[in-house]
C-alpha positions as CSV (number, residue, x, y, z in Angstrom):
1,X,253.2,151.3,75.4
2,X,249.6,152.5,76.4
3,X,247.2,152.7,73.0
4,X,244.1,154.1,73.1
5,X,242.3,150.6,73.8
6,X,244.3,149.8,77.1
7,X,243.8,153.2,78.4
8,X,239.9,153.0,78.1
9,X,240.2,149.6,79.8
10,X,241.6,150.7,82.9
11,X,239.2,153.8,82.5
12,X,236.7,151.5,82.4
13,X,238.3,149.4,85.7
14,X,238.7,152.7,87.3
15,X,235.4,154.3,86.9
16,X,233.3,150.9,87.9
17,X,235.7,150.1,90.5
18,X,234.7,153.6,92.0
19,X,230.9,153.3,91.4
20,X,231.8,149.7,93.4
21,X,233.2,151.7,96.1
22,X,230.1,154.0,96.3
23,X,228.0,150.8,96.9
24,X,230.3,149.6,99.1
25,X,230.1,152.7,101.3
26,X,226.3,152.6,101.5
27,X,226.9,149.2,103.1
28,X,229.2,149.9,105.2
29,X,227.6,153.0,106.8
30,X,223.8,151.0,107.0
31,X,226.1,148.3,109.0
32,X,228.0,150.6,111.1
33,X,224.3,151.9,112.1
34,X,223.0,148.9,113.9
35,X,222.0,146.7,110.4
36,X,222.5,143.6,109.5
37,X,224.5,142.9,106.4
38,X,221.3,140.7,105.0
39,X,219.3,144.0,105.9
40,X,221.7,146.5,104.2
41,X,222.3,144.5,101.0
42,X,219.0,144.6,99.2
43,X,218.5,143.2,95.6
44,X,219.9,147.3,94.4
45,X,222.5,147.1,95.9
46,X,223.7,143.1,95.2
47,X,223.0,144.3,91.3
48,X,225.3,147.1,91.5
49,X,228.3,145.0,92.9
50,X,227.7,142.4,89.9
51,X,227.1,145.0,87.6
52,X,230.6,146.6,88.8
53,X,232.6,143.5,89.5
54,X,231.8,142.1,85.6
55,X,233.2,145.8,84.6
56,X,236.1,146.0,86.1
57,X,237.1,142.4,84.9
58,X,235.8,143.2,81.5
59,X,238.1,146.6,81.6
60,X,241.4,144.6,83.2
61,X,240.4,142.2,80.6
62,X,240.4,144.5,77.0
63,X,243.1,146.7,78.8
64,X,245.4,143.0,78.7
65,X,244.0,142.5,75.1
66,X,242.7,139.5,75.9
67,X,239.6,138.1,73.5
68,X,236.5,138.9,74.2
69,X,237.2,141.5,76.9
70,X,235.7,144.0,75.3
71,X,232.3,141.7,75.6
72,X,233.0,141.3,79.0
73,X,233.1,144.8,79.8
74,X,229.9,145.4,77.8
75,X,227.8,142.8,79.8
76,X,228.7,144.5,83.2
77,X,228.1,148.0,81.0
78,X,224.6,147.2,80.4
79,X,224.0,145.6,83.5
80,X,224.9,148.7,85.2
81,X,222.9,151.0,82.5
82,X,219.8,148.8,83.5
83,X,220.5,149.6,86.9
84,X,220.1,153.0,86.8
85,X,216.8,152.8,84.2
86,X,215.6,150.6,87.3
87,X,216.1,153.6,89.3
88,X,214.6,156.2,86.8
89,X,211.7,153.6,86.2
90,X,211.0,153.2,90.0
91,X,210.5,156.9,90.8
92,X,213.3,157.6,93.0
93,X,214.6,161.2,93.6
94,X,217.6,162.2,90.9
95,X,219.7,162.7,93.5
96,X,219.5,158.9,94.4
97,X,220.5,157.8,90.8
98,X,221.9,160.7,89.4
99,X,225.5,158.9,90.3
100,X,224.2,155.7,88.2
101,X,223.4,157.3,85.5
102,X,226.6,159.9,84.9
103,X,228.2,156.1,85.7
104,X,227.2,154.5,83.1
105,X,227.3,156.6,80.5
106,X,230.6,157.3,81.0
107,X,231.3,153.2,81.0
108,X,229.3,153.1,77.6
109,X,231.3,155.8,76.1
110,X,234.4,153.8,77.2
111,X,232.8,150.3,76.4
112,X,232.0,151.4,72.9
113,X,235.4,152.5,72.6
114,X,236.9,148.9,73.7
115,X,234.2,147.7,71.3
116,X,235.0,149.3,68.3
117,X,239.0,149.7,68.4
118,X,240.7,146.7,67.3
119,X,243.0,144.8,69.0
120,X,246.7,144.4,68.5
């Protein structure tokens, strides 16, 4: 049976999986260009995949009740929130975090629901 809990954890997967992808792409379409992949994966973008990668384990993680999931998920949460404050606080165009920042609210609305539903 899917509770509330498990369906925010794969939320959670789903939504940083797909700010992964968007990372991912970026890559991808600097290598297809002519880059190198040292070139095309700057310190940005390397955050972003940890940032991600934590959260989606953290989501698979609450979503399969196991302990400290939900913790798991919150690390990568705030990892990714800092990520796009880094953005804001560097003085980049909105369109170039706009993504970031509708990202992780969205995984803090969902981590804080992992957070504060208990386990069963």
């Amino acid at each position: 049976m899917l509770t509330f809990r498990r369906i925010a954890g794969l939320a959670l997967a789903a939504l940083s999986g797909w700010l992964l992808w968007q990372g991912l792409e970026g890559v991808l379409m600097m290598t297809s260009r002519g880059s190198s992949l040292a070139q095309s994966v700057d310190l940005l973008n390397g955050w972003r995949f940890v940032a991600s990668g934590i959260a989606i384990i953290g989501g698979l993680l609450a979503a399969t009740s196991v302990r400290f999931g939900a913790v798991v998920a919150l690390v990568g949460t705030l990892l990714f929130a800092a990520l796009a404050a880094a953005f804001i606080l560097a003085g980049t165009d909105s369109s170039l975090w706009m993504d970031e920042v509708i990202g992780a609210a969205g995984m803090i609305v969902l981590t804080g629901a992992l957070l504060f539903i208990r386990r069963r």
